[in-house]
C-alpha positions in Angstrom: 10.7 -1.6 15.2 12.5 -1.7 11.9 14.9 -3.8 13.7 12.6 -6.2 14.9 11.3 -6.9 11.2 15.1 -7.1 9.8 15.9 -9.9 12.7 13.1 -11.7 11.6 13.4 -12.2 7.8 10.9 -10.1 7.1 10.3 -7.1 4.4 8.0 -4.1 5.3 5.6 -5.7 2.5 5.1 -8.8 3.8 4.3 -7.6 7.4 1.9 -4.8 5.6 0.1 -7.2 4.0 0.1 -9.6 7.5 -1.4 -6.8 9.4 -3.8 -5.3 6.5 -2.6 -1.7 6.1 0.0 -0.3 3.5 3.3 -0.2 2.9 3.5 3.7 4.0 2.0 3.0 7.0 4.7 0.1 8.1 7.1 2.6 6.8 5.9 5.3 9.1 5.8 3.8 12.1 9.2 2.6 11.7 10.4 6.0 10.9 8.9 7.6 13.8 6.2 9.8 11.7 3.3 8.0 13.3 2.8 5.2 16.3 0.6 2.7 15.7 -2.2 1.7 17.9 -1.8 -0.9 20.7 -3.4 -3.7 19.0 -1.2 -2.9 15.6 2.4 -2.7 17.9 1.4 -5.7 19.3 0.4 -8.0 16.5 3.7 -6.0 14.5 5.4 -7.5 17.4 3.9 -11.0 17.1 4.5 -11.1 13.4 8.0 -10.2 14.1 7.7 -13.1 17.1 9.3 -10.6 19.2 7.7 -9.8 22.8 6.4 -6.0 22.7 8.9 -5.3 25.3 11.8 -6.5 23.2 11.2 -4.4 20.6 11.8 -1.0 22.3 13.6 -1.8 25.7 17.0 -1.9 25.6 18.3 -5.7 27.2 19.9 -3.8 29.8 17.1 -2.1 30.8 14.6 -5.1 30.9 12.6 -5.6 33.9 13.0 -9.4 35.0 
């Protein structure tokens, strides 16, 4: 995920305060210390104007 948010410009604030929860919480789901819920990944993954699948499927691996 943390990838995702680098490749885009963006800080952990600004997609914290995008999506309404903390700073910790961005934190920990990029750490691996939580997962966020369906609807969080996937607005996390349009704030980061990545497709949910791009964010944890490696390209090789992609399904076309």
């Amino acid at each position: 995920m943390k990838a995702a948010r680098v490749n885009a410009g963006l800080n952990q604030t600004q997609v914290a305060e995008a999506m309404g929860v903390a700073v910790c919480t961005v934190h920990s789901w990029e750490t691996g210390k939580t997962v966020p819920k369906k609807a969080q990944f996937e607005m996390y993954a349009r704030i980061c104007k990545r497709s949910p699948d791009k964010i944890f499927l490696p390209e090789k691996l992609r399904l076309k």
